[in-house]
C-alpha positions as CSV (number, residue, x, y, z in Angstrom):
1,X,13.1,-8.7,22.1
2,X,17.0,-8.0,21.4
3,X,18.7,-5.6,24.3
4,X,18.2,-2.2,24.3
5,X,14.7,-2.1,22.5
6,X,11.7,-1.6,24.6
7,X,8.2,-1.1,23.5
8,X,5.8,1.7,22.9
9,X,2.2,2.2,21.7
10,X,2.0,4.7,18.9
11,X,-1.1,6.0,18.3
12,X,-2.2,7.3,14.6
13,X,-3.9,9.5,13.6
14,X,-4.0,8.7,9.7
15,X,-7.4,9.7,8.3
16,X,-10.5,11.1,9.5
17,X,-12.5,8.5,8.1
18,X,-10.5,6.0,9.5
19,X,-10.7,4.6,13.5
20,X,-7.8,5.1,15.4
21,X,-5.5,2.5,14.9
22,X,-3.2,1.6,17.7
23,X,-0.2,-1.2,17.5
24,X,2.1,-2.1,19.2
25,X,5.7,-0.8,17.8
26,X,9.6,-1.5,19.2
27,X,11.9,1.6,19.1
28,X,15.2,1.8,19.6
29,X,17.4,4.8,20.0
30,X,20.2,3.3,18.5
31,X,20.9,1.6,15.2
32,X,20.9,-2.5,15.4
33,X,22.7,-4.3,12.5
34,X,21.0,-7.8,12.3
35,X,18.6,-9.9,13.1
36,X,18.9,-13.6,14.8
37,X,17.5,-16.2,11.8
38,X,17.3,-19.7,11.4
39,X,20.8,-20.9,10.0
40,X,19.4,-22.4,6.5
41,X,17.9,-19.3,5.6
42,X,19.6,-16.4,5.3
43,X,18.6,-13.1,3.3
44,X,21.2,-11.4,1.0
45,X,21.2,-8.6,-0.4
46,X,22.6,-7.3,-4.4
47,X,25.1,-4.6,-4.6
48,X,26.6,-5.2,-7.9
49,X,25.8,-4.3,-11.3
50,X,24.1,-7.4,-13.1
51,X,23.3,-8.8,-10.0
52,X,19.4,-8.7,-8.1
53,X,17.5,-9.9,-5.0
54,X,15.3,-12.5,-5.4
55,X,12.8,-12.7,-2.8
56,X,11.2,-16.0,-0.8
57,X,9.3,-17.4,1.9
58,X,10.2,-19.6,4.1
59,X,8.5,-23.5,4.1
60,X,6.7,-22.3,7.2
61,X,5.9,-19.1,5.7
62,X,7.0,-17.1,8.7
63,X,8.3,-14.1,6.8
64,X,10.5,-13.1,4.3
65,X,14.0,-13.7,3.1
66,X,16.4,-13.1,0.3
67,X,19.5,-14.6,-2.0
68,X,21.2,-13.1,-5.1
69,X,20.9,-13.9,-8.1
70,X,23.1,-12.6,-11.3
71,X,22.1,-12.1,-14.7
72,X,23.3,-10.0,-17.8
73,X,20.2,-10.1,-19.5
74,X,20.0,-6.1,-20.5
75,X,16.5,-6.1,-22.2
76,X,13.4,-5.4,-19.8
77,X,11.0,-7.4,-21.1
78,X,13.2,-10.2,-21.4
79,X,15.1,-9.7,-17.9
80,X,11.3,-9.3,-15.9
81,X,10.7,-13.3,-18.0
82,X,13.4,-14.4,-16.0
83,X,13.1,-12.8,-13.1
84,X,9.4,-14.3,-12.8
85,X,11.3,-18.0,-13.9
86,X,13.7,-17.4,-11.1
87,X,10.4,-16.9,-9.0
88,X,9.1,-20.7,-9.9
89,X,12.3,-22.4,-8.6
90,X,12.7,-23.9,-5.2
91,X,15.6,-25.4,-4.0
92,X,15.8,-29.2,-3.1
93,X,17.1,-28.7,1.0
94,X,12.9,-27.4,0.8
95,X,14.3,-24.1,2.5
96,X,13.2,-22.4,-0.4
97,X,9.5,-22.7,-1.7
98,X,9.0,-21.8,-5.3
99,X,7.0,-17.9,-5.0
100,X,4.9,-18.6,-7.5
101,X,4.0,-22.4,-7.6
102,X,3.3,-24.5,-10.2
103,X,-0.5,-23.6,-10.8
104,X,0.0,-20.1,-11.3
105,X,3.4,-20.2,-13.6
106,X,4.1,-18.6,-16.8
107,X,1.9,-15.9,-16.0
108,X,0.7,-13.3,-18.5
109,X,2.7,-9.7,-18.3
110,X,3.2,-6.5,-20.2
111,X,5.1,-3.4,-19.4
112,X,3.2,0.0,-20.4
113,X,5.1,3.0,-21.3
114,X,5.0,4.2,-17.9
115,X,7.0,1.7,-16.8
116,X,4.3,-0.8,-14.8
117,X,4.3,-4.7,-15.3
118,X,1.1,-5.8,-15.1
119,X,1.2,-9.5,-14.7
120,X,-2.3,-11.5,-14.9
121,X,-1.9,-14.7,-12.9
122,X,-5.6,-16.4,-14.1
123,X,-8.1,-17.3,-11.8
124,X,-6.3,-19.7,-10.1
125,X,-4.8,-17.1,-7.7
126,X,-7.6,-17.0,-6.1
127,X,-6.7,-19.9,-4.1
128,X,-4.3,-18.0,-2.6
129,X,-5.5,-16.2,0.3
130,X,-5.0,-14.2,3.6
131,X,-1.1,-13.9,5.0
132,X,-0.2,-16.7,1.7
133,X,-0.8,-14.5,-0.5
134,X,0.5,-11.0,0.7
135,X,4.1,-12.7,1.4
136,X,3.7,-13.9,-2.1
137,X,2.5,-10.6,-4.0
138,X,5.6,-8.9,-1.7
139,X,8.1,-11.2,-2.9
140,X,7.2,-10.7,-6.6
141,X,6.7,-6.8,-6.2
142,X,9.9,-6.2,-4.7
143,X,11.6,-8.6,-6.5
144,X,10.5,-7.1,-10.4
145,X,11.2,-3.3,-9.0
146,X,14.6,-3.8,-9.1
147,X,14.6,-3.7,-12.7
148,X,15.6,-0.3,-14.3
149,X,12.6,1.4,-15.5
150,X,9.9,-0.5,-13.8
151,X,8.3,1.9,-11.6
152,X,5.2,-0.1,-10.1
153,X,3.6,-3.7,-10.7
154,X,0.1,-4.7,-10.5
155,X,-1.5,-7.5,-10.3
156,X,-4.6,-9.5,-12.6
157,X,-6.9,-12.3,-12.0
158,X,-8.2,-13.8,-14.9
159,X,-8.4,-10.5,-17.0
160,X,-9.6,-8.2,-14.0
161,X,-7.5,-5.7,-11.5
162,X,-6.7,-7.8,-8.1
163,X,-9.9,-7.1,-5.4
164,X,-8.9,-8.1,-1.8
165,X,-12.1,-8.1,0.6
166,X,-11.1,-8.3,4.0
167,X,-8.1,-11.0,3.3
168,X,-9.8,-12.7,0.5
169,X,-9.5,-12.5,-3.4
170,X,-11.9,-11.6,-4.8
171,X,-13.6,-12.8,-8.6
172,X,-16.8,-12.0,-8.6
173,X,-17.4,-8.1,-7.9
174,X,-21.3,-8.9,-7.1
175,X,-20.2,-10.9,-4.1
176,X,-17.8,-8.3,-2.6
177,X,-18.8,-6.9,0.6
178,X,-19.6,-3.3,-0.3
179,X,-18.2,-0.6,-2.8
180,X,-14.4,-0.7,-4.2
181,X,-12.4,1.8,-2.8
182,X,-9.3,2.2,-4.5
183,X,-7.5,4.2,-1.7
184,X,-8.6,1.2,0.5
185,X,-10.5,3.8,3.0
186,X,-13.3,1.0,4.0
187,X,-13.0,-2.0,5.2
188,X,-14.6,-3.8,2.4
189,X,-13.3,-4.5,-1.4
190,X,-10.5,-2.8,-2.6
191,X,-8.2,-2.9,-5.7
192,X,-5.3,-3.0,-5.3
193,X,-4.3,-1.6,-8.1
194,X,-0.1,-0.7,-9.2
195,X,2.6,-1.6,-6.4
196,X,6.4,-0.9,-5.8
197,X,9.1,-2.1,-3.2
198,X,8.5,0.5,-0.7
199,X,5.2,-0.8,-0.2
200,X,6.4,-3.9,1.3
201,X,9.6,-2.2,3.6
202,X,12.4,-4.3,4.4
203,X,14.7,-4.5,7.8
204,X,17.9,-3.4,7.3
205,X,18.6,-7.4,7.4
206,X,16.1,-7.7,4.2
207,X,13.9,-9.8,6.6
208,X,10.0,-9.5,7.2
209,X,8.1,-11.3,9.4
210,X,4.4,-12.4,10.5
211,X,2.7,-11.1,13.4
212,X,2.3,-13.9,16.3
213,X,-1.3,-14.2,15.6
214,X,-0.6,-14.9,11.7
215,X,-3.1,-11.2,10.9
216,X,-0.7,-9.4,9.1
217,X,3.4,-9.1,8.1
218,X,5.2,-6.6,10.4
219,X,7.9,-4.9,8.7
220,X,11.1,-3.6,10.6
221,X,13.1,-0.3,9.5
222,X,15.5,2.4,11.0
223,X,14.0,5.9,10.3
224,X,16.4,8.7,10.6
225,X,14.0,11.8,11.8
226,X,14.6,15.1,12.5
227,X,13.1,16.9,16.1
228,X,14.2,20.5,17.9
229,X,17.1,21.2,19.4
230,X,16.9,22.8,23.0
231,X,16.7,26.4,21.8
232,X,14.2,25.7,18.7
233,X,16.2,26.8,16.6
234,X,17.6,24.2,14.4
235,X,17.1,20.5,13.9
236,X,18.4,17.7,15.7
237,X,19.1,13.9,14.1
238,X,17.6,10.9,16.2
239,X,17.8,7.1,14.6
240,X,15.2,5.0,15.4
241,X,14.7,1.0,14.7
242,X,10.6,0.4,14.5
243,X,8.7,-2.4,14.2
244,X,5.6,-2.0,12.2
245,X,2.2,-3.9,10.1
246,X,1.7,-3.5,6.7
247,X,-1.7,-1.4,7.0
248,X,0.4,1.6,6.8
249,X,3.2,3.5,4.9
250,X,6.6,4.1,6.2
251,X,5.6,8.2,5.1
252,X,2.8,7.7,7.4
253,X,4.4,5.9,10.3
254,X,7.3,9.3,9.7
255,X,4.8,12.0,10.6
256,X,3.0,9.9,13.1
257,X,6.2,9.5,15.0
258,X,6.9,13.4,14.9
259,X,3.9,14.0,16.0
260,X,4.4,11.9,18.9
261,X,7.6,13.2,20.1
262,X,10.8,12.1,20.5
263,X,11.8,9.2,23.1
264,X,15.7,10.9,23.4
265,X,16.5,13.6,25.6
266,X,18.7,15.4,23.7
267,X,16.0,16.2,20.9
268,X,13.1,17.9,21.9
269,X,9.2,18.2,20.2
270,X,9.2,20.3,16.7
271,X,5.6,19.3,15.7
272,X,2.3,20.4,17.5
273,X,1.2,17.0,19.4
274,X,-2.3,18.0,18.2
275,X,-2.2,18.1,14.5
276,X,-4.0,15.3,12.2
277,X,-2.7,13.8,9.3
278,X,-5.7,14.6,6.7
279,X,-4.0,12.2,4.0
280,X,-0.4,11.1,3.0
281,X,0.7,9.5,-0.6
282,X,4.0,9.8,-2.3
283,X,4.0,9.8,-6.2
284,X,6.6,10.0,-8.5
285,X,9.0,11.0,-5.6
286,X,7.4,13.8,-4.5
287,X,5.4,13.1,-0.7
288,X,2.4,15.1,-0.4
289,X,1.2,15.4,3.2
290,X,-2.3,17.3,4.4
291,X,-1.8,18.0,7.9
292,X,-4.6,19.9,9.9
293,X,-4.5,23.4,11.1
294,X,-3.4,22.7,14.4
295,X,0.4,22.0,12.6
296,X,0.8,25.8,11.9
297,X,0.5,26.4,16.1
298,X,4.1,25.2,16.8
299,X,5.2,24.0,20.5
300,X,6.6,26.9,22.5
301,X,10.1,28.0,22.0
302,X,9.8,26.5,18.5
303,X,10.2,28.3,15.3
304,X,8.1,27.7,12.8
305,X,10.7,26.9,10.1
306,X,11.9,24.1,12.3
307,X,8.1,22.8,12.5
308,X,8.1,22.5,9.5
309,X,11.8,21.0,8.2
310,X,11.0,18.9,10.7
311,X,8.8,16.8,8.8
312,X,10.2,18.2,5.4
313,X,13.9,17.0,6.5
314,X,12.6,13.2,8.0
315,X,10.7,12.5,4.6
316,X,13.5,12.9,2.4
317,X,16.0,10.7,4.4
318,X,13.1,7.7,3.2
319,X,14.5,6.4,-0.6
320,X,10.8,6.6,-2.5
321,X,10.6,10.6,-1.7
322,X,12.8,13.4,-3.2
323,X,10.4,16.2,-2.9
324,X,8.0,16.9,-0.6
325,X,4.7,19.4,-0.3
326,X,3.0,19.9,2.7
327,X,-1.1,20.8,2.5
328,X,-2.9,22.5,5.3
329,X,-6.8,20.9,5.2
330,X,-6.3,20.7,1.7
331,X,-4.5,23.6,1.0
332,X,-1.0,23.5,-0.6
333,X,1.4,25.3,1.5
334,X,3.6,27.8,0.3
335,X,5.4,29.7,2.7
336,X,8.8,28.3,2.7
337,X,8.0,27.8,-1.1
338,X,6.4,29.3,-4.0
339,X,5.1,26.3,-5.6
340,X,5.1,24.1,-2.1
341,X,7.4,21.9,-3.4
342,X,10.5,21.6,-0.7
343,X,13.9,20.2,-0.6
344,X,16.2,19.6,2.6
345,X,16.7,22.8,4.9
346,X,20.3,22.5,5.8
347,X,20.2,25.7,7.5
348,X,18.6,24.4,10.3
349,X,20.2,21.1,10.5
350,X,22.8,21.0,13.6
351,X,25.8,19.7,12.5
């Protein structure tokens, strides 16, 4: 564990039908620029025009890295064919093992008008299982949502929407272990149906990596997230560098952490320590987040706009979310806006 970082247990709250989940997560107050990796493998990360990240595993596959690669191919279709070529390769130092290998390549794919590649990889994919294959489906993801105008990818086995069941593809729907859910709110079969980039968050070094006991990928990010000042009267900034599974979203993780309460002293609590998150999604940029009553019954000395800008204010600093609109059990929220859609309060930002 790198200086300065010391370790917490968050607990959330995320759904009522869900268990508690509690894991183990590193916060910093204080934002780190790198992280120590091996010296053949680096992650970069594109910045120009033309050029895009591919994504890889490591031989070991012990998490995930990155190189650039350029093109100045300028139709989608045939820029995503490439992409997925580029996907195939290896390089010969063995560093780099090809994402998709040899039995699943030149896989089927189409792009709808709403901007989704579906890409059918046969049944062979099904050999790909547990910690294997999410690196793999993250790599590709992230990798084809860099194009312009692909909004989501998802992925096909042999004519049929993907079906995990606790780790494992499935291809036969009659031996899943109970019903499909496809918000994934059982821990049985579930499809997994159209994916972007922000469900498989990067470090700020574009590296991800596998827990110690090879169960899931734990992603690392700095959230910027806004709690009370002293008086309760504005908003103050805290950056904070968390280490995180994949079992949940970075909006999630957000509200869970402002719920919890700030670990600076110069910020102070802005959200009730009580309130439930119902339900949290983010589509088409806009975050919707149901929150139980106990939200509207702010911490003392803290005004209710600040409650609230509170969460509003730390959602929109996350890329995926432009809007946001905040339910109470259900119920859309409207007193800070007619339609419950909000943007940033800078009124109650301290500068």
């Amino acid at each position: 564990m790198k200086k300065g970082v010391e370790a917490m247990v968050i607990k959330n709250n995320f759904f009522k039908a869900l268990s508690l989940i509690v894991m183990l997560i590193t916060v910093c107050a204080m934002v780190l620029t790198g992280c120590d990796k091996e010296e053949d493998i680096k992650s970069d990360v594109a910045d120009e025009e033309g050029e895009y990240t591919i994504y890889y595993t490591s031989k070991e596959l012990n998490g995930i890295y990155s190189y650039v690669y350029e093109s100045d191919e300028t139709d989608t279709n045939e820029l995503i064919h490439e992409l997925i070529g580029e996907l195939e390769k290896g390089n010969y130092e063995g560093t780099r093992e090809p994402v998709i290998p040899k039995e699943l390549s030149d896989p089927a794919y189409s792009i709808n008008f709403k901007g989704i590649v579906t890409v059918d990889f046969g049944a062979a994919y099904a050999n790909m299982q547990g910690m294997d294959e999410i690196l793999v489906r993250a790599c590709i993801v992230k990798t084809l949502c860099q194009v312009n105008d692909i909004n989501g990818v998802e992925f096909y086995v042999g004519g049929s929407p993907l079906v995990i069941n606790d780790g494992v593809v499935v291809t036969d729907m009659d031996e899943a272990d109970g019903n499909v859910s496809e918000e994934g709110q059982e821990s049985h079969a579930r499809i997994i149906g159209v994916m972007n980039q922000y469900d498989f968050v990067s470090s700020v070094s574009g590296e991800s990596t596998v827990s110690e006991d090879g169960s899931h990928v734990m992603q690392s990010d700095i959230l910027t997230l806004y709690y009370a000042n002293e008086s309760g009267n504005g908003l103050e900034s805290a950056y904070l560098r968390v280490e995180y599974d994949n079992s949940i979203s970075v909006e999630q993780l957000v509200v869970s952490q402002l719920i919890d309460g700030p670990v600076t002293d110069k910020c102070y609590r802005a959200v009730n320590e009580n309130t439930v998150i119902n339900k949290i999604s983010t589509k088409e940029k806009v975050c919707f987040v149901d929150l139980s009553s106990d939200f509207l019954n702010v911490p003392d000395g803290v005004n209710l706009e600040v409650s609230v800008y509170s969460v509003v204010d730390s959602l929109l600093e996350l890329p995926a979310v432009t809007k946001v609109k905040i339910l109470i059990d259900g119920e859309v929220y409207t007193q800070f806006a007619d339609d419950g859609l909000m943007d940033r309060n800078y009124l109650v930002l301290n500068e």
